[in-house]
N, C-alpha and C positions, 0 to 999 in steps of 0.2 A: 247732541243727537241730531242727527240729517232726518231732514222732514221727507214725510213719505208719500205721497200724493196714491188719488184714484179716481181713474176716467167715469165717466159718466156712462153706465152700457145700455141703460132703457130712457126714453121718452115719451110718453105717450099724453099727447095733446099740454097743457100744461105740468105736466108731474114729470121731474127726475131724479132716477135712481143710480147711487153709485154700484160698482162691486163691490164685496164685502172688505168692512175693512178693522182693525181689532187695535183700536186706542189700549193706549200704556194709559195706567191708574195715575190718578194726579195728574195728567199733560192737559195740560189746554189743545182744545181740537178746533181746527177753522176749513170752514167749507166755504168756497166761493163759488156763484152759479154766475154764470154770463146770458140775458137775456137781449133777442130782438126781435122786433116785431117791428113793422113799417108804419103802424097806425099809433105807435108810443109802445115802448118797452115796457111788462109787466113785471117788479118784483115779484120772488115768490113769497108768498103770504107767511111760510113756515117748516122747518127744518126739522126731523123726526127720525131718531135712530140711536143703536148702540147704548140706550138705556140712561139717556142723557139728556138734558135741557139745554135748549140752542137756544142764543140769542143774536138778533141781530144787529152786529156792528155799526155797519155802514151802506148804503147803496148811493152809489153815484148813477149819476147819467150822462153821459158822453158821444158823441155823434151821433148828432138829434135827426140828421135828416135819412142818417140807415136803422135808426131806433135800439140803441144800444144801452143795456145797463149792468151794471155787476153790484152784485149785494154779498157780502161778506156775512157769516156765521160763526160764531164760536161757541163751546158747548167744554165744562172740564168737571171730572165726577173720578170717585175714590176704586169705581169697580165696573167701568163699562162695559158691554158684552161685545163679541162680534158679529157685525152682520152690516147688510148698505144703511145707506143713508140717502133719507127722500126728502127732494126740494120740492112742496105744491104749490 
C-alpha cells in the first residue's frame, strides 16, 4: 500500500493542524511535524485525532543555530474516524 501523506493547512501560534485525513483500520499511522524557532526548536507536546492514541517515536534536533527539530508520531487503532489531525 503507497503511503498517503497530508499537508499542514492551519497554524496558529504553536498548534498545527492537518486536512482531513481517514486511516485504514489496523495501519499504523505516522505524523511528522518540523519545528523552528531561533531561540531552540519546541517539540510539540502532543498529537490528537482520528480517534486514536499517538505516541511519540522520535524527536531529533538538527541545525542548531536555525533551530530546527522533527518529532515523529505514530498512532494504530481497529476503527479510526476521519477528520485532521493536531500537533500542540
Amino acid at each position: 500500500m503507497p503511503l498517503a501523506r497530508s499537508m499542514i493547512v492551519s497554524t496558529v501560534s504553536t498548534t498545527a493542524i492537518t486536512s482531513s485525513v481517514t486511516p485504514g483500520a489496523n495501519r499504523v499511522v505516522y505524523a511528522a511535524f518540523l519545528s523552528a524557532l531561533a531561540s531552540g526548536p519546541v517539540a510539540p507536546s502532543g498529537v490528537a485525532g482520528n480517534g486514536l492514541t499517538w505516541v511519540q517515536e522520535e524527536t531529533v534536533t538538527f541545525h542548531t543555530t536555525a533551530g530546527r527539530r522533527l518529532t515523529v508520531f505514530r498512532a494504530l487503532g481497529g476503527s479510526p474516524s476521519a477528520g485532521a489531525i493536531t500537533a500542540a
